[in-house]
C-alpha positions as CSV (number, residue, x, y, z in Angstrom):
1,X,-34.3,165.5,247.8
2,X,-36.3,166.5,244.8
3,X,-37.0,169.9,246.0
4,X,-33.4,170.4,246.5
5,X,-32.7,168.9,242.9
6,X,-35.4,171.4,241.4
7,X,-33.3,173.8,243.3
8,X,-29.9,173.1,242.1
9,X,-31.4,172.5,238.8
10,X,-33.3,176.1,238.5
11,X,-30.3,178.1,239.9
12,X,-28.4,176.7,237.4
13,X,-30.6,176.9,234.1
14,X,-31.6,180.8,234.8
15,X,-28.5,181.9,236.6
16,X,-25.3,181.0,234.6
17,X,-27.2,183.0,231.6
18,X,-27.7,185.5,233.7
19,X,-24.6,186.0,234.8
20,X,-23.0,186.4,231.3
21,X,-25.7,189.1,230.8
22,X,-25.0,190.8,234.1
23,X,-21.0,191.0,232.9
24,X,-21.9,191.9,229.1
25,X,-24.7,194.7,229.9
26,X,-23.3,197.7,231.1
27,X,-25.9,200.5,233.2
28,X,-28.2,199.6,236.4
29,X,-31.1,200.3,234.5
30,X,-30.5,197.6,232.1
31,X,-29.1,195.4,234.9
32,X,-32.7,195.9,236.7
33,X,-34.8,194.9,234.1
34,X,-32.6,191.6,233.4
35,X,-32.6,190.9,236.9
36,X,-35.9,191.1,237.4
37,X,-36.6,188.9,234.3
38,X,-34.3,186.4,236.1
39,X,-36.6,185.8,239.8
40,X,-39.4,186.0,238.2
41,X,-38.6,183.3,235.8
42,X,-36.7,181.5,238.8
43,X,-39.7,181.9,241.0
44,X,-42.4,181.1,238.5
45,X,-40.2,177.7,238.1
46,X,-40.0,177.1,241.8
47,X,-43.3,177.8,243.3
48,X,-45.4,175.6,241.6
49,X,-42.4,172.8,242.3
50,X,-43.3,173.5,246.1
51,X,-46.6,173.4,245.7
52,X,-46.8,177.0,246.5
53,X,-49.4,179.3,244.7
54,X,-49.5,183.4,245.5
55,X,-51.8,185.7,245.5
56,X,-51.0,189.9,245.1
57,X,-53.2,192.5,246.9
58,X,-53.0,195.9,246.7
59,X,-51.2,196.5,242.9
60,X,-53.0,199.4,242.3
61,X,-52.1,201.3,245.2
62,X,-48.6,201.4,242.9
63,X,-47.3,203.5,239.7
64,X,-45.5,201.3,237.3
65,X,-43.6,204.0,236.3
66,X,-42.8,205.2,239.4
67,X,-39.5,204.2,241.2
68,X,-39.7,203.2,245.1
69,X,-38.5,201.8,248.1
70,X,-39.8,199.4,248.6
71,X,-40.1,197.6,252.3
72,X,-41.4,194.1,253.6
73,X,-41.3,191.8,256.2
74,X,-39.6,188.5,256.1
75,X,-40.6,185.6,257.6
76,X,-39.1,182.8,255.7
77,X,-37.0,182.0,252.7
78,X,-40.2,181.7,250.8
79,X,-40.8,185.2,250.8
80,X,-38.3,186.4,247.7
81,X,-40.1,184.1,245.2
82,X,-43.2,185.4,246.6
83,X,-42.0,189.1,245.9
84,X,-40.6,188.5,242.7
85,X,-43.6,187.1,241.0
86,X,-45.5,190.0,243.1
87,X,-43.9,193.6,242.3
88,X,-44.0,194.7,239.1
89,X,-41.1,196.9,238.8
90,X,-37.0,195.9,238.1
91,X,-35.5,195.8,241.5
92,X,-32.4,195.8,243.6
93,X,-32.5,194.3,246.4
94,X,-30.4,194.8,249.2
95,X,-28.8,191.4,250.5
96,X,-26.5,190.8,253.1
97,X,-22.5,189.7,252.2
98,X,-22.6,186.6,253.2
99,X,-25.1,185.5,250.2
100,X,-21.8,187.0,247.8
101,X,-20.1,184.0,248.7
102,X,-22.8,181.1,247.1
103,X,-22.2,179.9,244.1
104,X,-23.9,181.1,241.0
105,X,-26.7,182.6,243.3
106,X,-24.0,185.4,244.5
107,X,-22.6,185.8,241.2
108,X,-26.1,186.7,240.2
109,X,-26.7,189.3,242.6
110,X,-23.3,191.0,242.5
111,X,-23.3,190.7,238.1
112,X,-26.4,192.6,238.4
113,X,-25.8,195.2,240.3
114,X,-28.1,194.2,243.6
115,X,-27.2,195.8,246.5
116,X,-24.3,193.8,249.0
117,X,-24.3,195.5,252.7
118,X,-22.1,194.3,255.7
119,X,-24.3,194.1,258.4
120,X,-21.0,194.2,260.6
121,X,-20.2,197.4,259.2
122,X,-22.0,200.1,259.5
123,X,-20.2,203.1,257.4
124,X,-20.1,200.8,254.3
125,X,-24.2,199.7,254.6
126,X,-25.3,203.4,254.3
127,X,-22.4,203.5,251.4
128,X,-23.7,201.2,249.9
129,X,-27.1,202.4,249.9
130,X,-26.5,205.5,249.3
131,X,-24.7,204.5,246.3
132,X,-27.4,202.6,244.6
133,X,-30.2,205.4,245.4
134,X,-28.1,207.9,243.1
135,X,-27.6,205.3,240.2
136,X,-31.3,204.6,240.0
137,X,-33.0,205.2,236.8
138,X,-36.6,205.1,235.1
139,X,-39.0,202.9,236.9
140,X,-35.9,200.7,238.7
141,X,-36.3,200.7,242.4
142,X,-35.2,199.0,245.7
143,X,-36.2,196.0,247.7
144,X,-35.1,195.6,251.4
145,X,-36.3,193.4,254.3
146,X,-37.5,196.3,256.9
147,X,-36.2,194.3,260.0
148,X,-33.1,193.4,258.2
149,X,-33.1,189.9,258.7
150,X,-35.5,186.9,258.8
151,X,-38.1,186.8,261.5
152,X,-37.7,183.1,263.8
153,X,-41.2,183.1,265.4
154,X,-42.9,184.6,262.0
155,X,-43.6,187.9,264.2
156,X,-42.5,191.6,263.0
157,X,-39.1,192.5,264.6
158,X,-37.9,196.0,264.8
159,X,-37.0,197.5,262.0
160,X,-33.4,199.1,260.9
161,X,-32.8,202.6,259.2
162,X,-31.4,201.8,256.7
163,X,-34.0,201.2,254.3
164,X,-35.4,205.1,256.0
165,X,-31.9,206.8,254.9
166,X,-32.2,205.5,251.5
167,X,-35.6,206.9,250.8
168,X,-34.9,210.1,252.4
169,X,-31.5,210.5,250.2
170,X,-33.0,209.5,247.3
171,X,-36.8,211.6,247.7
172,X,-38.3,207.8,247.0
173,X,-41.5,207.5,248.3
174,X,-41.5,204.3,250.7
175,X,-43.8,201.1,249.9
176,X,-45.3,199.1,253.0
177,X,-45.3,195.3,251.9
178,X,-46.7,192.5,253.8
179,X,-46.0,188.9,253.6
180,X,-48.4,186.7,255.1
181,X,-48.5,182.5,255.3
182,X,-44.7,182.0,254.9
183,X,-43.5,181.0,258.0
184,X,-45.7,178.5,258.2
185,X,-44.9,176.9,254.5
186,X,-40.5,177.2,255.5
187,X,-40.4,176.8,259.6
188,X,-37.1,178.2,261.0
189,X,-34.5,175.7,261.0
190,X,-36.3,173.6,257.9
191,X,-35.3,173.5,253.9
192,X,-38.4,171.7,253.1
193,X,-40.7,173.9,251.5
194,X,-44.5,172.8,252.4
195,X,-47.3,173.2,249.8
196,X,-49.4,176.2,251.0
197,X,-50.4,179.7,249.8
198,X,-49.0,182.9,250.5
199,X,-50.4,186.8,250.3
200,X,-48.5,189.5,249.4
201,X,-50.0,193.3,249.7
202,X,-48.9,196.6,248.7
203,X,-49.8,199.3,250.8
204,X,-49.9,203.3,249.7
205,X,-46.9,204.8,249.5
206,X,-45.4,207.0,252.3
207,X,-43.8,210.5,250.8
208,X,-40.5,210.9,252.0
209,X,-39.2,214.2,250.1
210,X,-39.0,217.2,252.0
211,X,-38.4,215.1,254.8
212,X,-35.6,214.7,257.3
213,X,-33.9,212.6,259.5
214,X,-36.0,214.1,262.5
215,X,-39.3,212.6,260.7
216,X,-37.5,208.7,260.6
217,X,-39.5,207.5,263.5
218,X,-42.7,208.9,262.2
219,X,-42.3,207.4,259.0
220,X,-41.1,204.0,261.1
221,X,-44.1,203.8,262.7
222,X,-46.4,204.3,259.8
223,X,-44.2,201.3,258.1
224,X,-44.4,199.2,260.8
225,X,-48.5,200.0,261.4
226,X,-48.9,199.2,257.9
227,X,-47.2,195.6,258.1
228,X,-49.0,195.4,261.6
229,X,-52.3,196.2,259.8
């Protein structure tokens, strides 16, 4: 009950101000940088609530002022706090539709420009994505969970293309990252976050201009051996 309190509490505190900013601020740079002001703040609230502490690996593998893509696992719902406090550079991240639809938590993400795909829909994900890539700016890059949804036994499911298309459309050069020690913290099924500690590492980045769509499963494999690794 208190965990779901702090919850309520948080989402509330940092996200109805950041909702008037999202509608008053106009450009996805800007948008970026407020929004990643907003989970980190969010998360740095939260984690300690849960009894959660995080440690970053692999930061300077990374070039602050160099937009990515970048692409993690996910094993639990522990895992965007983790990321937020971890990558230093204002994101979009792409989230399914259905999140549109919770209060003040989907205002957030659709009042600063994040990234909304219909995993029903096909056409309108690579839209979508597409979309974004040519409005980045500056250091602002993109988020996405590789497999494209939360893993139930903790383990690495296949991953999607659509995170691949992205970097290739765009020229962004691809960022392995792997969360370790969430599943365990939020089991499938459970909303009780369990005190524990969770490791979050940045692997070098994978070129992707020049490329094609014939050198996807290459650069799949070398994602996936990373977050294997």
């Amino acid at each position: 009950m208190f965990q779901m309190a702090s919850v309520g509490l948080a989402t509330l505190v940092v996200g109805v101000p950041a909702i008037a900013l999202g509608l008053l601020v106009p450009g996805q740079l800007r948008k970026g940088k407020i929004f990643r002001w907003v989970t980190k703040s969010y998360s740095m609230i939260l984690l300690p609530v849960f009894g959660v502490t995080v440690e970053t690996r692999g930061l300077s593998r990374v070039d602050r002022n160099t937009p990515y893509v970048f692409m993690s696992n996910h094993a639990s719902h522990i895992d965007s706090l983790a990321l937020a406090v971890s990558i230093p550079h204002p994101l979009h991240w792409v989230f399914k539709k259905e999140l549109s639809k919770i209060p003040v938590f989907g205002w957030v993400l659709m009042s600063l420009g994040q990234i909304m795909v219909d995993r029903r829909n096909a056409m309108q994900s690579r839209t979508a994505l597409a979309s974004a890539a040519s409005a980045l700016a500056g250091n602002n890059s993109v988020l996405i969970y590789a497999e494209g949804t939360r893993s139930k036994d903790g383990k690495l499911q296949r991953l999607k293309k659509g995170g691949f298309h992205i970097a290739l459309q765009s020229g962004l050069p691809i960022v392995p990252v792997r969360v370790s020690g969430s599943h365990d913290i939020v089991p499938p099924g459970s909303i009780h976050v369990r005190p524990g500690r969770v490791v979050v590492e940045l692997f070098d980045p994978i070129p992707t201009e020049g490329r094609t769509e014939a050198d996807i499963p290459e650069i799949m494999t070398r994602v996936r051996d990373a977050l294997l690794s």
